[in-house]
C-alpha positions as CSV (number, residue, x, y, z in Angstrom):
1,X,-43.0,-41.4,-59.4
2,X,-40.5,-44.2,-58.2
3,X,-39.1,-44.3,-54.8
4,X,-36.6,-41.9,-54.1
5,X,-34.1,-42.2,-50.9
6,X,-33.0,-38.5,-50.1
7,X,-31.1,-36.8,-47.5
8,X,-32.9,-33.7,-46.4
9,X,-34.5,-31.1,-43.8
10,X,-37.5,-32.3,-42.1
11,X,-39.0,-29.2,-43.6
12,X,-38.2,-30.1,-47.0
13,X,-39.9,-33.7,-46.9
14,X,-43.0,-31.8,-45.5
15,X,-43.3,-30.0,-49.0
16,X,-42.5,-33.3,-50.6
17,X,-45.1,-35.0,-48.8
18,X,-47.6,-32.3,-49.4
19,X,-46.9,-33.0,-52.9
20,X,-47.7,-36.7,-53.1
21,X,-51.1,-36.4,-51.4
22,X,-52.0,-34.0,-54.0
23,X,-51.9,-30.9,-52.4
24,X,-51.8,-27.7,-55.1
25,X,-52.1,-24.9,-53.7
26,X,-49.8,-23.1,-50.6
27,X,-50.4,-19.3,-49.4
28,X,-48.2,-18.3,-46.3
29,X,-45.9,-15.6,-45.0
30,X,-42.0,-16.6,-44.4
31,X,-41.4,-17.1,-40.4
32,X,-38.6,-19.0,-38.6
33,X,-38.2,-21.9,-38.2
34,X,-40.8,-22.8,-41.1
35,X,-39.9,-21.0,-44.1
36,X,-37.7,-24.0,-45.9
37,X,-41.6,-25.3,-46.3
38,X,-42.5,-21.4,-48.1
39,X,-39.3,-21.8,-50.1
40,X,-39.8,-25.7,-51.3
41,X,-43.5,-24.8,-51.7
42,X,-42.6,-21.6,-54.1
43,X,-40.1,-24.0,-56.2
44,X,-42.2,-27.0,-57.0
45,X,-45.6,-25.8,-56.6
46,X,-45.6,-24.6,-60.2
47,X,-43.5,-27.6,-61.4
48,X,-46.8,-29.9,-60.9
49,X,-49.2,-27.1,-61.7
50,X,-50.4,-26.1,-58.8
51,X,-49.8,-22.4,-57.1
52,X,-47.5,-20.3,-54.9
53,X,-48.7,-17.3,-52.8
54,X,-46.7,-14.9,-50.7
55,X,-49.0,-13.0,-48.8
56,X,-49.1,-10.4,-46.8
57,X,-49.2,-11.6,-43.5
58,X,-50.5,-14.9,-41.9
59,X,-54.4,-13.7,-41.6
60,X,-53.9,-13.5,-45.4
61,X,-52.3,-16.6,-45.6
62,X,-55.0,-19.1,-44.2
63,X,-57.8,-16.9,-45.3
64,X,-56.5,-17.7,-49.5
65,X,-55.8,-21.3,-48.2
66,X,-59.4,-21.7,-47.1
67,X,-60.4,-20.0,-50.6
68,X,-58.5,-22.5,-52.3
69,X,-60.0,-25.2,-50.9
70,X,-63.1,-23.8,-51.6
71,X,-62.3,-23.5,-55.2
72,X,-61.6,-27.8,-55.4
73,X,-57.8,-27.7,-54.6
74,X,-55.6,-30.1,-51.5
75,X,-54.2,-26.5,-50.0
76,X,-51.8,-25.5,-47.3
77,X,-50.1,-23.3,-45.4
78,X,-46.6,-23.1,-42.6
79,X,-46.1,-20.9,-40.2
80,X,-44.2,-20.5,-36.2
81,X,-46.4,-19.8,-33.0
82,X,-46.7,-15.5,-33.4
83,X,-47.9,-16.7,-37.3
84,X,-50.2,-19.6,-35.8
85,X,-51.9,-17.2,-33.0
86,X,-53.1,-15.3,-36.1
87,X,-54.5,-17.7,-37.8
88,X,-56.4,-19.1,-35.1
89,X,-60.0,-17.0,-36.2
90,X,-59.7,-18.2,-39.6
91,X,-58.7,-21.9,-38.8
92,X,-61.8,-21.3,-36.4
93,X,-63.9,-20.8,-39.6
94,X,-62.3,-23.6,-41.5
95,X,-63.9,-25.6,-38.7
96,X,-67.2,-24.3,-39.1
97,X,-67.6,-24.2,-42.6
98,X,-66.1,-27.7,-42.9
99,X,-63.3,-26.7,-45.0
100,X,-60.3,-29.2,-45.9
101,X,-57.2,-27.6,-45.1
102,X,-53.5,-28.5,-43.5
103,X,-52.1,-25.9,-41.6
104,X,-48.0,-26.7,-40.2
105,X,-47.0,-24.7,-37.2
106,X,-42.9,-25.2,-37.1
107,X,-43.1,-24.4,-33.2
108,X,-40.0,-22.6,-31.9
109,X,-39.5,-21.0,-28.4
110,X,-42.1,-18.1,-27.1
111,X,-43.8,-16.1,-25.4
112,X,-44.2,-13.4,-28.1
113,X,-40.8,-13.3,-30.9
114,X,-39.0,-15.2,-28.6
115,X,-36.0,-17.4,-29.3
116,X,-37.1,-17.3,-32.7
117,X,-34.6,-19.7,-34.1
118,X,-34.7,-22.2,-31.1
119,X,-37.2,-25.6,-30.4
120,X,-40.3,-25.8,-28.2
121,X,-43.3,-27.9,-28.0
122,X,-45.2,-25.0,-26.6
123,X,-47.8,-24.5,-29.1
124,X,-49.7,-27.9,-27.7
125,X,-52.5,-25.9,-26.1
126,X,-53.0,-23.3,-28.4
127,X,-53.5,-26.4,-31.6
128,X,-56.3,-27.8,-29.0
129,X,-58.3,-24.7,-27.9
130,X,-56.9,-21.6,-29.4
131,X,-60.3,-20.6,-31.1
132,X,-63.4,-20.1,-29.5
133,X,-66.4,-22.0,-29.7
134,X,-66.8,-26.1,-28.7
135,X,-65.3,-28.1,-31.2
136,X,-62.4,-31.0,-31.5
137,X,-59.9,-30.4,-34.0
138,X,-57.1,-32.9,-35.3
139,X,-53.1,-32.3,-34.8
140,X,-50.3,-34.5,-35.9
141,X,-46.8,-34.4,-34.7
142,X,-43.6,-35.4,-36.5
143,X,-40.5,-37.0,-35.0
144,X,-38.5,-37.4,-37.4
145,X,-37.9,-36.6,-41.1
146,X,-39.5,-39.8,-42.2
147,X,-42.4,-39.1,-40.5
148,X,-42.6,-35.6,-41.4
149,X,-43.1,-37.2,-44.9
150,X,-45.4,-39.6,-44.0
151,X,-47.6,-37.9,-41.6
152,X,-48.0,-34.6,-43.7
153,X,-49.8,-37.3,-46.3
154,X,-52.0,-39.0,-43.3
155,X,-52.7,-34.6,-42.5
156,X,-54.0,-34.2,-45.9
157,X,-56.2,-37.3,-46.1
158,X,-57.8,-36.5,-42.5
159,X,-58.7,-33.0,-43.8
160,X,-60.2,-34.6,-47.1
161,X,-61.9,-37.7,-44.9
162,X,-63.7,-35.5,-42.8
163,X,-64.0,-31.9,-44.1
164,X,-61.8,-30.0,-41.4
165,X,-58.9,-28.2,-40.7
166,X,-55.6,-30.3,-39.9
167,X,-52.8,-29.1,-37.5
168,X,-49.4,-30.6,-38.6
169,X,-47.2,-29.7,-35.0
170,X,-43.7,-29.6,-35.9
171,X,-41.2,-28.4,-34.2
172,X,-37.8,-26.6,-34.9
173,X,-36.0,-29.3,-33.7
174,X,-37.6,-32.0,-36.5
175,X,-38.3,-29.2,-38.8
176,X,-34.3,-29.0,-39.3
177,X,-33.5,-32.4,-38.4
178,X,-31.4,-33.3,-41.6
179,X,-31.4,-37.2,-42.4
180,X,-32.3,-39.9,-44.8
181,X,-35.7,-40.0,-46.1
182,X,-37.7,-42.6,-48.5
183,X,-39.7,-40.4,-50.8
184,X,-42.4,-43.3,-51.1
185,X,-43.5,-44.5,-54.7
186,X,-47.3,-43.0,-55.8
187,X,-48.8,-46.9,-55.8
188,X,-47.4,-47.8,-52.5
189,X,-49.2,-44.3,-50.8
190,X,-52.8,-44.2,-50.3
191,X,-54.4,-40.5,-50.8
192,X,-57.7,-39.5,-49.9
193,X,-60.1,-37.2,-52.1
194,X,-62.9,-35.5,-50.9
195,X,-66.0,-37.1,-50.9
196,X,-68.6,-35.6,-54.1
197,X,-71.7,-35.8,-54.1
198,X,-73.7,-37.2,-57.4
199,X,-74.5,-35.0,-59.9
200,X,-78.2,-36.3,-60.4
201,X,-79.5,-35.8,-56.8
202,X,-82.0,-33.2,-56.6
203,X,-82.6,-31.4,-53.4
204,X,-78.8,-31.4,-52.6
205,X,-78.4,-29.7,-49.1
206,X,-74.4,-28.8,-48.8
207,X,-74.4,-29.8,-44.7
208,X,-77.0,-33.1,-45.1
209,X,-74.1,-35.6,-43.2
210,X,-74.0,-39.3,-44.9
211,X,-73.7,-41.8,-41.9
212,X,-69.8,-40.9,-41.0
213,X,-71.4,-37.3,-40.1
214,X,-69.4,-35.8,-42.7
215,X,-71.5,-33.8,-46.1
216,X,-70.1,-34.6,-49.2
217,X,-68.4,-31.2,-50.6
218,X,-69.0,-29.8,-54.0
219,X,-67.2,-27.0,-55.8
220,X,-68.7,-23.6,-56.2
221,X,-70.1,-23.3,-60.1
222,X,-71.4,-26.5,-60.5
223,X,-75.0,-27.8,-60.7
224,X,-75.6,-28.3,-56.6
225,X,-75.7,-24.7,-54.9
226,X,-73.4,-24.4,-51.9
227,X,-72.7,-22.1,-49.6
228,X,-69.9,-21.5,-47.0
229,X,-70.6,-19.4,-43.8
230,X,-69.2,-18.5,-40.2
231,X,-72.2,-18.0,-38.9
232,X,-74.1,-21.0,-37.2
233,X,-76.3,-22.3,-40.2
234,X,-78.8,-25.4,-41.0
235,X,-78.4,-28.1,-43.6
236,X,-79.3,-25.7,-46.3
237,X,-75.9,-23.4,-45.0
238,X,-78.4,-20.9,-44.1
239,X,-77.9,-18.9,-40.9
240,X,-80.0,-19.9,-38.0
241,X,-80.7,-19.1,-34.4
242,X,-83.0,-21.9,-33.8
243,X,-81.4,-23.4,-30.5
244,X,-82.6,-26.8,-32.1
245,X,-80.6,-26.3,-35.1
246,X,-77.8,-24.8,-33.4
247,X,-77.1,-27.8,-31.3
248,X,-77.5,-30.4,-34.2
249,X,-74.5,-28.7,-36.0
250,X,-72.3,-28.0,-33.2
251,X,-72.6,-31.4,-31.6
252,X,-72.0,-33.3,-35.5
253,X,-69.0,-31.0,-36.1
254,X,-67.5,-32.5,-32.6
255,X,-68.7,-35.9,-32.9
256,X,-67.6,-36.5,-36.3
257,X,-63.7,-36.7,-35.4
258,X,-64.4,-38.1,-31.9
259,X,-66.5,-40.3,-32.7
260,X,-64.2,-41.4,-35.4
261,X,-60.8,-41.4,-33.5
262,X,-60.6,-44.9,-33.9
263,X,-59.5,-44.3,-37.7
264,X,-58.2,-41.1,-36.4
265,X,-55.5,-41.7,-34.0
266,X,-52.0,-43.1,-34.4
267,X,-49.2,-43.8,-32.2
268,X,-46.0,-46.0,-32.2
269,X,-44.8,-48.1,-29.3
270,X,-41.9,-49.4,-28.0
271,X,-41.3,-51.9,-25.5
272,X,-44.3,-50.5,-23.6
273,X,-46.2,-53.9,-23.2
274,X,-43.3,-55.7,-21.0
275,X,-42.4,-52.6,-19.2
276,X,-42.9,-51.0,-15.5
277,X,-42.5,-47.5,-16.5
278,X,-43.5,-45.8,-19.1
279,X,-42.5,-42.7,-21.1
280,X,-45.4,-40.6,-23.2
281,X,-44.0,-38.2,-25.9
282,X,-44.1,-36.6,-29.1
283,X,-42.1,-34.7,-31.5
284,X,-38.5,-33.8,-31.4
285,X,-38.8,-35.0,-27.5
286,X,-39.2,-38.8,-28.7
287,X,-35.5,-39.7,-29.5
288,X,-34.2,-38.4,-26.4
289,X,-36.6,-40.3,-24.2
290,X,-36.1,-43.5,-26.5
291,X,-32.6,-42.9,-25.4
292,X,-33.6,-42.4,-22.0
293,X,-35.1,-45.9,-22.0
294,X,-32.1,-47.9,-23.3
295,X,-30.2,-45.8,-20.8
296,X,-32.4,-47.0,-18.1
297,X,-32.9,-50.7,-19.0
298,X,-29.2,-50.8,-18.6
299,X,-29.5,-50.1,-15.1
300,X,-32.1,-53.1,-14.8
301,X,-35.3,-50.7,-15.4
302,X,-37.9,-51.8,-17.9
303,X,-39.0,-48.5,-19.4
304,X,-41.4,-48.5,-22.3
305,X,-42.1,-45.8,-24.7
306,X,-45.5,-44.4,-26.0
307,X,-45.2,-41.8,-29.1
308,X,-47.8,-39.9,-29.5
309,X,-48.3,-39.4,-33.7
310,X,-51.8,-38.0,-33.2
311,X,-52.0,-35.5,-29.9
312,X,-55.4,-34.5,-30.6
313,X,-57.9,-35.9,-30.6
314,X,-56.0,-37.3,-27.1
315,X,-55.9,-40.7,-27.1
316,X,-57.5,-41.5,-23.4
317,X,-58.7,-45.0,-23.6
318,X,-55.2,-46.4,-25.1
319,X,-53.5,-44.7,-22.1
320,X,-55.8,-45.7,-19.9
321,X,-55.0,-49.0,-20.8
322,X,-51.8,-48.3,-21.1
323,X,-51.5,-47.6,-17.3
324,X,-52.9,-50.2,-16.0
325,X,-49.7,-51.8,-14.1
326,X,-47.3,-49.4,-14.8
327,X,-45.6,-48.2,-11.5
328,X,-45.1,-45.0,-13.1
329,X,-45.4,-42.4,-16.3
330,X,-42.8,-39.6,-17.3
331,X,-44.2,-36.6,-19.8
332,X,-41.4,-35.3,-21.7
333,X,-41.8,-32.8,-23.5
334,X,-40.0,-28.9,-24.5
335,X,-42.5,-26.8,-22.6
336,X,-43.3,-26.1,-18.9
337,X,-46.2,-29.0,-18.9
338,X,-49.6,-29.2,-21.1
339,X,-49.6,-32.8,-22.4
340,X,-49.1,-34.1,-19.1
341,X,-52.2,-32.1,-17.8
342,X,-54.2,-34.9,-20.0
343,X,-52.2,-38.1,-18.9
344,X,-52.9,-36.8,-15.0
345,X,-56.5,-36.8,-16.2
346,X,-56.3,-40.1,-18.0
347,X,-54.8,-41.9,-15.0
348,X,-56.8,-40.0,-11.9
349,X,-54.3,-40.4,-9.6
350,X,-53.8,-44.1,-10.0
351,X,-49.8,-44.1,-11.3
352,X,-47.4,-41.7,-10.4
353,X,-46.9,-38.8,-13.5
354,X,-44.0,-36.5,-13.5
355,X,-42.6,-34.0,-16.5
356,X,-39.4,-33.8,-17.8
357,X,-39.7,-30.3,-19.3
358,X,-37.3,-27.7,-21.0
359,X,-38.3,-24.2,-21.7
360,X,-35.0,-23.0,-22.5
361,X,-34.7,-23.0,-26.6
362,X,-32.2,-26.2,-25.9
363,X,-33.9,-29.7,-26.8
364,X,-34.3,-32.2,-23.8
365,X,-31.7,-34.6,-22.9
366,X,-31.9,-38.0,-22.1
367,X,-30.2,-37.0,-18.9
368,X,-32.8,-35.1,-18.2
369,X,-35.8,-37.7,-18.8
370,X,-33.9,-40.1,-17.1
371,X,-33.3,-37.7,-14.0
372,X,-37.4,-37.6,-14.2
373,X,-38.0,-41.5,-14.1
374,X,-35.4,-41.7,-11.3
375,X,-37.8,-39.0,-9.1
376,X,-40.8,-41.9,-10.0
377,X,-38.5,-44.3,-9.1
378,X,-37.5,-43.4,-5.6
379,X,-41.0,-43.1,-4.7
């Protein structure tokens, strides 16, 4: 494949993306504001050989993406927040079982069917702890089209890299974001595949961890015996109650993406080192507090921006550092305040944080962010 410029939904580079990092396989059931991914997926999905499944419902959905996976295929699913809440016991599983999977969630306003064609960020929560059970989980979040591309490929390699679920948090208003997109060239994009083990090791246990913490994965049929469970199991993915054995697994599933979040996390910045204030965002909030900045550096303020690529694992010690100096932090973002929860944490009281939120179904404004840092400001 050569490099391809294209003008398109945000939506539509995420099947395209999904695509190049060799994903073959996409189960889901059609929901505003995601279904341009169902639609893409259903068209091209057979083009490369790979498979299309409309299912029932969004239980059914994640439950055949987790079977696919299974079976040795890069699988995925989209959905909206009511579709995501379903799939929250299920993507609970995929974490247990160590199952490589991407799930997009296209987040659009709530509670319940709510503005159901309209933005929100309000799903930010939910992607950290909406199963039960201690665990970390990893959750990427596009700005633009470019990165919807680009990211959706960094989802897929995560999931391979260390066995787990991926949440790719969109949002309506990047989702259909329409605007020029390099479809990058197969040499120039690296792709992860999940780790095998050898075929002549006897004794294979399917949950032994090499050194990263992470057990290489076979496919069910061949010559290693592997099992996949819910249930709380030992090396030998046989269920256990030993409290020993319990703790070993639970603790490795956690450790093995914090421990990792080094490799894990990613961010852009801009104009953050040189600045006094400082703006942390994500999603379709970043443009409009990028505009807020230049807005405000106009009026002699240096305001740097902090997007946040990778929301979790959270990425405490960078904005830690980060606010060392700073006089103060503005949290924008299209929900009544749950990323900012974790700056406040982050900072302990040391710098001034204030929100700039919308909960409306309209996208913020750099008005509106600036109005915030202007509260900081005064202080």
């Amino acid at each position: 494949m050569i490099e391809r410029r294209r003008f398109m939904l945000g939506n539509e580079a995420i099947v395209e993306g999904a695509l190049m990092a060799g994903a073959r396989f996409f189960a889901g059931y059609p929901i505003t504001p995601s279904s341009e991914i169902a639609e893409g997926a259903s068209r091209k999905l057979p083009q490369v050989g790979g498979y299309y499944l409309q299912m029932e419902d969004e239980l059914a959905s994640i439950a055949a993406v987790i079977g696919a996976s299974i079976g040795g295929l890069k699988a995925f699913t989209a959905t909206s927040g009511p579709g995501f809440s379903l799939m929250q016991e299920n993507i609970g599983l995929a974490v247990m079982a160590e199952v490589p999977c991407v799930i997009v969630d296209v987040q659009r306003s709530g509670p319940s069917t709510g503005l159901a064609t309209r933005p929100a960020q309000a799903d930010m929560m939910q992607a950290r702890w909406g199963r039960h059970g201690d665990q970390s989980i990893i959750a990427l979040s596009p700005s633009s089209v470019q990165e919807c591309f680009d990211l959706i490929i960094c989802a897929f390699n995560l999931a391979e890299t260390y066995r787990c679920p991926v949440l790719f948090m969109a949002d309506e208003t990047v989702g259909h974001l329409r605007e020029d997109c390099l479809l990058r060239a197969e040499a120039d994009v690296e792709i992860v595949n999940r780790k095998r083990p050898p075929e002549d090791v006897d004794g294979y246990l399917p949950y032994k961890p090499d050194d990263d913490l992470v057990p290489p994965m076979v496919a069910p049929g061949g010559k290693h015996l592997t099992r996949f469970h819910s249930s709380t199991h030992n090396e030998k993915g046989l269920p256990t109650s030993s409290p020993e054995e319990a703790d070993k697994l639970v603790r490795r599933l956690y450790d093995k993406i914090e421990k990792n979040k080094d490799r894990i996390i990613k961010y852009k910045q801009y104009d953050v080192d040189e600045s006094e204030y400082l703006l942390v965002t994500f999603g379709g909030a970043v443009r409009a507090a990028r505009q807020a900045a230049a807005d405000m550096k106009k009026q002699g303020l240096k305001v740097g921006v902090l997007e946040l690529q990778t929301v979790w694992p959270f990425p405490t010690e960078h904005i830690a550092e980060l606010a060392k100096g700073k006089r103060g932090i503005v949290v924008p973002e299209m929900n009544l305040g749950q990323i900012i929860g974790e700056v406040k944490k982050v900072v302990c009281g040391k710098v001034p944080v204030v929100g700039a939120n919308r909960c409306d179904g309209e996208p913020l404004s750099p008005q509106e962010i600036a109005k915030a840092l202007g509260e900081v400001v005064s202080r």
